[in-house]
Residue frames as a rotation matrix with the C-alpha (Angstrom) as fourth column:
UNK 1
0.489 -0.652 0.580 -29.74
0.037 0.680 0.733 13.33
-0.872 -0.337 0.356 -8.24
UNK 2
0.471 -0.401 -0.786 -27.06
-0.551 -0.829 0.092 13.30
-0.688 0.390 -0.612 -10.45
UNK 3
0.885 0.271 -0.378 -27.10
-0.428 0.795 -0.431 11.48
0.184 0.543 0.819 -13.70
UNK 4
0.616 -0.694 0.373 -23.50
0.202 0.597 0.776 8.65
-0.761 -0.403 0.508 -13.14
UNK 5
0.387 -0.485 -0.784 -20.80
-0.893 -0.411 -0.187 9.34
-0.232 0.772 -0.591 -14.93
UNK 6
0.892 -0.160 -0.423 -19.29
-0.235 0.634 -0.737 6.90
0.386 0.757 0.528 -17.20
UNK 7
0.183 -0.658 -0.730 -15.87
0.825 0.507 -0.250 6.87
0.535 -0.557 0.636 -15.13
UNK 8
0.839 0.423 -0.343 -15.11
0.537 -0.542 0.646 9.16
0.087 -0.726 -0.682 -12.18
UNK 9
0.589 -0.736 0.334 -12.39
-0.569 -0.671 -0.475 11.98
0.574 0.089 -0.814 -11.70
UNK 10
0.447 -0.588 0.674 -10.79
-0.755 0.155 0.637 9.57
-0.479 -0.794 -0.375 -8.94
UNK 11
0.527 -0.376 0.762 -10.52
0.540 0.840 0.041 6.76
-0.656 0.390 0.647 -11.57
UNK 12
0.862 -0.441 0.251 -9.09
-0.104 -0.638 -0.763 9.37
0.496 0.631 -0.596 -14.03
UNK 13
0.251 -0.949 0.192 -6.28
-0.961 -0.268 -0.072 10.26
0.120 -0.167 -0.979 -11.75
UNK 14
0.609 -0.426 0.669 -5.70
-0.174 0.752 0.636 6.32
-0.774 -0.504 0.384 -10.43
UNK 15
0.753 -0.191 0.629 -5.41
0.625 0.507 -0.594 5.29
-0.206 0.840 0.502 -14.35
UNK 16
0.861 -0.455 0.228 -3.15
-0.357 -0.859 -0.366 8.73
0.363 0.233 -0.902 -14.92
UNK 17
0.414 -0.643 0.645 -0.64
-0.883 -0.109 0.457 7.52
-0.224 -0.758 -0.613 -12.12
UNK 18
0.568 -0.285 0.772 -0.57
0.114 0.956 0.269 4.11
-0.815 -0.065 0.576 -13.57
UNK 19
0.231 -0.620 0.749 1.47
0.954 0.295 -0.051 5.11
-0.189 0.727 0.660 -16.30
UNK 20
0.780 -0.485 0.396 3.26
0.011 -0.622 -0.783 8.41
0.626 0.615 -0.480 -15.87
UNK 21
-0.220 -0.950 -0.223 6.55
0.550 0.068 -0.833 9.28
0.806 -0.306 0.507 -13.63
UNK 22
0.781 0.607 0.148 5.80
0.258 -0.529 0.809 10.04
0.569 -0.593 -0.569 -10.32
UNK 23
-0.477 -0.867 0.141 8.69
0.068 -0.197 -0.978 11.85
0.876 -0.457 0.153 -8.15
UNK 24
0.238 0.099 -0.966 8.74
0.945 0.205 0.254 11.72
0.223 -0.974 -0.045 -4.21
UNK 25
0.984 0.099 -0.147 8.89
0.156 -0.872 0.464 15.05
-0.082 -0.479 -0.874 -2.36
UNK 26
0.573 -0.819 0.024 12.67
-0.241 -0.141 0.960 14.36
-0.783 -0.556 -0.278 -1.20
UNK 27
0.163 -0.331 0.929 13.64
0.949 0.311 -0.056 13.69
-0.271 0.891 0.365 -4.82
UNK 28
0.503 0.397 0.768 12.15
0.735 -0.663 -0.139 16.59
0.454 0.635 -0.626 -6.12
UNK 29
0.975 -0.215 -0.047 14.27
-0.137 -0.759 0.637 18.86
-0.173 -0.615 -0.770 -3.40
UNK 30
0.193 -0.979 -0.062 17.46
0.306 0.000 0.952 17.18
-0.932 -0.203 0.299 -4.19
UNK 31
-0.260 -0.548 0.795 16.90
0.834 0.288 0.471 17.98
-0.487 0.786 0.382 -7.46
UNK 32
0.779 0.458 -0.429 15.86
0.490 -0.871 -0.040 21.71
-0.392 -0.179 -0.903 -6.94
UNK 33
0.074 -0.772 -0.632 19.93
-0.356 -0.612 0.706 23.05
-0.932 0.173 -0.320 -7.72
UNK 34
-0.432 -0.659 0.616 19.71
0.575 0.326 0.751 21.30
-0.695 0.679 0.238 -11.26
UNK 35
-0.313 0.575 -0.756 19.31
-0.446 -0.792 -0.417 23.58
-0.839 0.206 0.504 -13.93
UNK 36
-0.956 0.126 -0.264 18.14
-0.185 0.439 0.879 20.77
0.226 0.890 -0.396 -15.84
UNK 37
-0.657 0.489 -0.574 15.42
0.754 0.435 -0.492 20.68
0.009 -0.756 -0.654 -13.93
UNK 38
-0.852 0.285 0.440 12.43
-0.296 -0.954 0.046 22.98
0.433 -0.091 0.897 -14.43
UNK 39
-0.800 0.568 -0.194 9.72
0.436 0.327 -0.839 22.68
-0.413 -0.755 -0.509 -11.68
UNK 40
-0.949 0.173 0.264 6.08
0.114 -0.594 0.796 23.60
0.294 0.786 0.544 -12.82
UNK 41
-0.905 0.413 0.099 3.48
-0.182 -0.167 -0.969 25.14
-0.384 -0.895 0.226 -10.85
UNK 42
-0.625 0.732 0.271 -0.11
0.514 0.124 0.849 24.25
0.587 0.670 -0.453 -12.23
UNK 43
-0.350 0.750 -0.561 -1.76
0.831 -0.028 -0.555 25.32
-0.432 -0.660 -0.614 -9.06
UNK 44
0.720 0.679 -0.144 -4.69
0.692 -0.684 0.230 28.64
0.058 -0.265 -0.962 -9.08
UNK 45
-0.306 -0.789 0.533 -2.55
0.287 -0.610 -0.739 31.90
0.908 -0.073 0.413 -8.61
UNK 46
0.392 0.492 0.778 -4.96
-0.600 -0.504 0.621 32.45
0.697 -0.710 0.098 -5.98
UNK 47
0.980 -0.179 -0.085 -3.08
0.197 0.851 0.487 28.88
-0.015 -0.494 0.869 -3.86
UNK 48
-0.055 -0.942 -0.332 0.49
0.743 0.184 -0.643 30.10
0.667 -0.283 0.690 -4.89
UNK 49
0.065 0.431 0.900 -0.55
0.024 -0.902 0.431 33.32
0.998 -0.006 -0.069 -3.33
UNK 50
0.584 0.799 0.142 -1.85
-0.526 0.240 0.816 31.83
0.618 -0.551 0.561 -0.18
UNK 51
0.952 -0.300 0.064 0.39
0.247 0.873 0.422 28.97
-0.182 -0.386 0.905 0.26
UNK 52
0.063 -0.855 -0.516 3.45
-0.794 -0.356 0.493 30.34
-0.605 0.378 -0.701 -1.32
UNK 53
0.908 -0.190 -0.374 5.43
-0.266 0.429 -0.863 28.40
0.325 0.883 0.339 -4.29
UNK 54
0.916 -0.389 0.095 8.13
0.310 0.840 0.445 26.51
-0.253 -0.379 0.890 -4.92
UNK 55
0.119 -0.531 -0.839 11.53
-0.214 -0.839 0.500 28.72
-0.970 0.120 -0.214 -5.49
UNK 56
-0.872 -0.440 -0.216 12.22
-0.271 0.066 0.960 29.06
-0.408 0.896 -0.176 -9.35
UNK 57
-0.459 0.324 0.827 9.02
0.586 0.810 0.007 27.19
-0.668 0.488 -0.562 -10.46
UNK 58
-0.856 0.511 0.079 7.54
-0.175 -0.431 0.885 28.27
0.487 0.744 0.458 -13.61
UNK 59
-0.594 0.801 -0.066 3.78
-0.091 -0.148 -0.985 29.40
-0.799 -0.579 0.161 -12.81
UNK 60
-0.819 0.400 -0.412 1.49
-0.428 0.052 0.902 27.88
0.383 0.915 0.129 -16.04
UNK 61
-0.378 0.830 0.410 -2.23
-0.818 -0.091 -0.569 27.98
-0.435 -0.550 0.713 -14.94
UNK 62
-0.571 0.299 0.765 -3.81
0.199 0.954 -0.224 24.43
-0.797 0.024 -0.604 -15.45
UNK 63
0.603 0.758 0.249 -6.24
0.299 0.075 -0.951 25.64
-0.740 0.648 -0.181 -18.71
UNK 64
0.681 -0.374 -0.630 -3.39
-0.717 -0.515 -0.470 26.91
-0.149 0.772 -0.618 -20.53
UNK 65
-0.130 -0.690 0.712 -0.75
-0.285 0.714 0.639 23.72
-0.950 -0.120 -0.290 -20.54
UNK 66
0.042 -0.561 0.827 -1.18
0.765 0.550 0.334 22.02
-0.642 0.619 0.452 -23.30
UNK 67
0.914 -0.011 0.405 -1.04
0.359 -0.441 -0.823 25.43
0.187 0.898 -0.399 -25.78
UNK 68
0.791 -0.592 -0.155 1.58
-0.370 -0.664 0.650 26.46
-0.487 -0.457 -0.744 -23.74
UNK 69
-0.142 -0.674 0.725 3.85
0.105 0.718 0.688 23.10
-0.984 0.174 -0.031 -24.53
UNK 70
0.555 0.005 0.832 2.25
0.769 0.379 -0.516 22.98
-0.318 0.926 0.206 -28.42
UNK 71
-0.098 -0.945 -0.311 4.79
0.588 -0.307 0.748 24.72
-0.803 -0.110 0.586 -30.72
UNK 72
-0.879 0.110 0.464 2.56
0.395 -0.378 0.837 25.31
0.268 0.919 0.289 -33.01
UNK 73
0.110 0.383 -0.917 0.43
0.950 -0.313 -0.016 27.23
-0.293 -0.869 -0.398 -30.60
UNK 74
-0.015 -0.252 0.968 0.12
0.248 -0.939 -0.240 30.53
0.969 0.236 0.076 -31.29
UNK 75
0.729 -0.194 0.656 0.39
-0.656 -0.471 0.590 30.84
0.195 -0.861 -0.470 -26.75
UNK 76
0.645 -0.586 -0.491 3.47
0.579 0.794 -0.186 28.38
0.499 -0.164 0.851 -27.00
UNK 77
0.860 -0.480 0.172 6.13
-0.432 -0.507 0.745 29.39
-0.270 -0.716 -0.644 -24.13
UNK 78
0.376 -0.926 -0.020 9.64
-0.908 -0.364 -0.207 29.39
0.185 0.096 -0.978 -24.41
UNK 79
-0.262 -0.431 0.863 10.49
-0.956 0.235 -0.173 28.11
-0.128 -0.871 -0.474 -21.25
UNK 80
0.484 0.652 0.584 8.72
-0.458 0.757 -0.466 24.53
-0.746 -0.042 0.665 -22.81
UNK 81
0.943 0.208 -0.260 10.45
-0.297 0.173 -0.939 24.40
-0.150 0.963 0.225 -25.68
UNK 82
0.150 -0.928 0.340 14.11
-0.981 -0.096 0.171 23.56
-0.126 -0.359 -0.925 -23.86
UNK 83
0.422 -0.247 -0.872 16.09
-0.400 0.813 -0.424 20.76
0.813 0.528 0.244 -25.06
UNK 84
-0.508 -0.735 -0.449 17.69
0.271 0.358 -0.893 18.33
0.818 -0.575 0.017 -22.62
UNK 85
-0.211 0.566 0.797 15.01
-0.904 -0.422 0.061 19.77
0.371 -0.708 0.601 -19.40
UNK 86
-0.590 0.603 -0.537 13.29
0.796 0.547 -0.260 17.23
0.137 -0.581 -0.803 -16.76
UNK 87
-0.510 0.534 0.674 9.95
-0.507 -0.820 0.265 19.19
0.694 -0.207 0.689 -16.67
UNK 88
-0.853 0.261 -0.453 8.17
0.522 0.472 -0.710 18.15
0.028 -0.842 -0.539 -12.76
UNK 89
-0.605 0.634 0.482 4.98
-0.070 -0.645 0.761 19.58
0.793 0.427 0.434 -12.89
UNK 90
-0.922 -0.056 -0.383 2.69
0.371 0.154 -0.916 20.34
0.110 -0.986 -0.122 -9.25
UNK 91
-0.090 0.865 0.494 -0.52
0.330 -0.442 0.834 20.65
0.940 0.239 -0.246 -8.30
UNK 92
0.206 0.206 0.957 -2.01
-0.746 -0.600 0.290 20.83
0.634 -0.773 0.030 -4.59
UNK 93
0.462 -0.284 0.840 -2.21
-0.643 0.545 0.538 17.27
-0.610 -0.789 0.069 -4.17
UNK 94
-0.488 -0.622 0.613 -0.84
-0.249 0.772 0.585 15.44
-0.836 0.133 -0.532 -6.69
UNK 95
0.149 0.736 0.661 -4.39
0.578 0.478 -0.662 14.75
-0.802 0.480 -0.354 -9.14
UNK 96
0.654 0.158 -0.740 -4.16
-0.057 -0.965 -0.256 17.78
-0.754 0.210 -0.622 -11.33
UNK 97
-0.111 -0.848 -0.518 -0.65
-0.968 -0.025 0.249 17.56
-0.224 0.529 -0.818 -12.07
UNK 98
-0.609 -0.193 0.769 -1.22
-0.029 0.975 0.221 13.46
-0.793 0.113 -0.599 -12.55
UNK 99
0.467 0.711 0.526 -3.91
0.541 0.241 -0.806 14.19
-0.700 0.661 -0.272 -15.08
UNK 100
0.812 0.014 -0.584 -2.28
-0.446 -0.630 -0.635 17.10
-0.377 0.776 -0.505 -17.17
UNK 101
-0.420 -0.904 0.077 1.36
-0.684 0.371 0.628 14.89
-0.597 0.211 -0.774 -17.23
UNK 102
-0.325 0.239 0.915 -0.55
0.369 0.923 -0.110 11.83
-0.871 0.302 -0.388 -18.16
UNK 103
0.643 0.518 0.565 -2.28
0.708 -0.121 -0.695 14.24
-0.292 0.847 -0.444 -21.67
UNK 104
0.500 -0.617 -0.608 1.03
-0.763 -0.646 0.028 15.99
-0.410 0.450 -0.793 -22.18
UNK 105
-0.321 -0.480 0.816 2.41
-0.002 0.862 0.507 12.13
-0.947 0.161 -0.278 -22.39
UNK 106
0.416 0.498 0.761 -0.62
0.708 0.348 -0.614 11.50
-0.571 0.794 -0.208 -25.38
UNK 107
0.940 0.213 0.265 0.52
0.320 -0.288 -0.902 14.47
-0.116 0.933 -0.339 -26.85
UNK 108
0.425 -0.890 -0.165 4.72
0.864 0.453 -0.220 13.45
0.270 -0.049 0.961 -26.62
UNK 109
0.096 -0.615 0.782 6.00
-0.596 -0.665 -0.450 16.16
0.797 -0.424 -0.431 -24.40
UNK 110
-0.040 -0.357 -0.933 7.80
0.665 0.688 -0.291 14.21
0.746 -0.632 0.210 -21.65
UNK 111
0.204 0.747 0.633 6.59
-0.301 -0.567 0.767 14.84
0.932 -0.346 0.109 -18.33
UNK 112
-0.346 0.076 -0.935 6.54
0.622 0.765 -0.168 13.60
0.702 -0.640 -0.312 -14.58
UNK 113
0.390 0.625 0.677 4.73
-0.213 -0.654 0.726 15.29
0.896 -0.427 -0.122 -11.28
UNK 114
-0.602 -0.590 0.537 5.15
-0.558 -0.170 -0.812 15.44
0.571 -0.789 -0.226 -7.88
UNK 115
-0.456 0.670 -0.586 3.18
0.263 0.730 0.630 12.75
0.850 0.133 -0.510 -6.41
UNK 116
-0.178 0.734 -0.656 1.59
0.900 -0.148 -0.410 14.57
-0.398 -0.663 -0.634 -3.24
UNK 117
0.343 0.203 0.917 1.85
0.704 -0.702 -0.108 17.61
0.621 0.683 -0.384 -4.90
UNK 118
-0.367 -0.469 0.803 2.34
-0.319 -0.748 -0.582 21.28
0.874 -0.470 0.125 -2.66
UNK 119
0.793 0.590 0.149 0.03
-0.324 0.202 0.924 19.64
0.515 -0.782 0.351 0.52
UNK 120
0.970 0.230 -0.079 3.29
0.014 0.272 0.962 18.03
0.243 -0.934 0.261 1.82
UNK 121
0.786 -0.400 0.471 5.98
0.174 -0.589 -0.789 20.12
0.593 0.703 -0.394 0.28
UNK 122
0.215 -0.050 0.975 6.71
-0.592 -0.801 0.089 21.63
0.777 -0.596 -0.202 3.47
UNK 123
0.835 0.262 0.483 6.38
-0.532 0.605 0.592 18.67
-0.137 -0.751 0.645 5.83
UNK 124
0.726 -0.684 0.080 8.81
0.677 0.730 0.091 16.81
-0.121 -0.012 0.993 4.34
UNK 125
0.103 -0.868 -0.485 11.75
0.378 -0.417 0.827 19.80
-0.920 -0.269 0.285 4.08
UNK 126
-0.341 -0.629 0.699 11.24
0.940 -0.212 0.268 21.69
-0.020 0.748 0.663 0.91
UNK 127
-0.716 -0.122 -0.687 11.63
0.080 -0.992 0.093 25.58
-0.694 0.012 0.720 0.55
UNK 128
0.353 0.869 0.347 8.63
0.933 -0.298 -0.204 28.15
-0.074 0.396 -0.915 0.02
UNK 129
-0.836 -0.407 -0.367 8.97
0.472 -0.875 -0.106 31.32
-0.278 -0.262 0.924 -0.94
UNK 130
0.061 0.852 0.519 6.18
0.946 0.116 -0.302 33.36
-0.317 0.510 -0.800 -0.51
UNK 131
0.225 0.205 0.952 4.59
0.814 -0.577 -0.068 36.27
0.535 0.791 -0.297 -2.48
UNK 132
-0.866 -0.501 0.005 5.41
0.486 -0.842 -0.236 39.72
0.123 -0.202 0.972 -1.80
UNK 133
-0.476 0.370 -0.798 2.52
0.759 -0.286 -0.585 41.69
-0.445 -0.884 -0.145 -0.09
């Protein structure tokens, strides 16, 4: 049996959500043509693969986020380092991306996620494009 943890991955993500910016699917599509707007995939490459992705989104593998965002990173990205951006950031369902927004917040890169994440992307009317064979 497995010793309890001190607080559980589900209370992680509740406490995450209570205090970062969550967007609604049908937001997040009307705001697909702004190029202020950069969409960010966290998911596995092996899920965008599978599932396909969201058009345009930047693909930044969940273990590499915060060096990506730090500028003083020696693996800092570019594409992070844009003034004036609304970065939306996506997991599968919503937990992922609700934990990494919520420890880019601590470490003042402004953030927000997609609150179901890619699971109901599709249901509600937003464009996939998938991978190339």
């Amino acid at each position: 049996m497995a010793t309890p943890l001190k607080t559980s991955a589900a209370a992680m993500v509740a406490a995450a959500r209570n205090r970062i910016d969550e967007i609604e699917a049908p937001d997040l599509i009307a705001m697909l043509d702004d190029p202020d707007v950069v969409v960010v995939d966290i998911r596995d490459i092996r899920e965008r693969q599978r599932d396909g992705y969201i058009p345009g989104a930047v693909h930044a593998p969940r273990g590499m986020i915060e060096f990506w965002v730090d500028p003083d990173s020696p693996y800092f990205k570019e594409v992070f380092g844009q003034e004036g951006k609304k970065y939306v950031f996506h997991c599968a369902s919503g937990w992922r991306s609700a934990l990494t927004v919520a420890t880019l917040q601590d470490m003042g890169f402004d953030a927000a996620h997609l609150k179901e994440g890619f699971s109901t992307w599709a249901a509600q009317g937003g464009p996939i494009e998938k991978p190339e064979k």
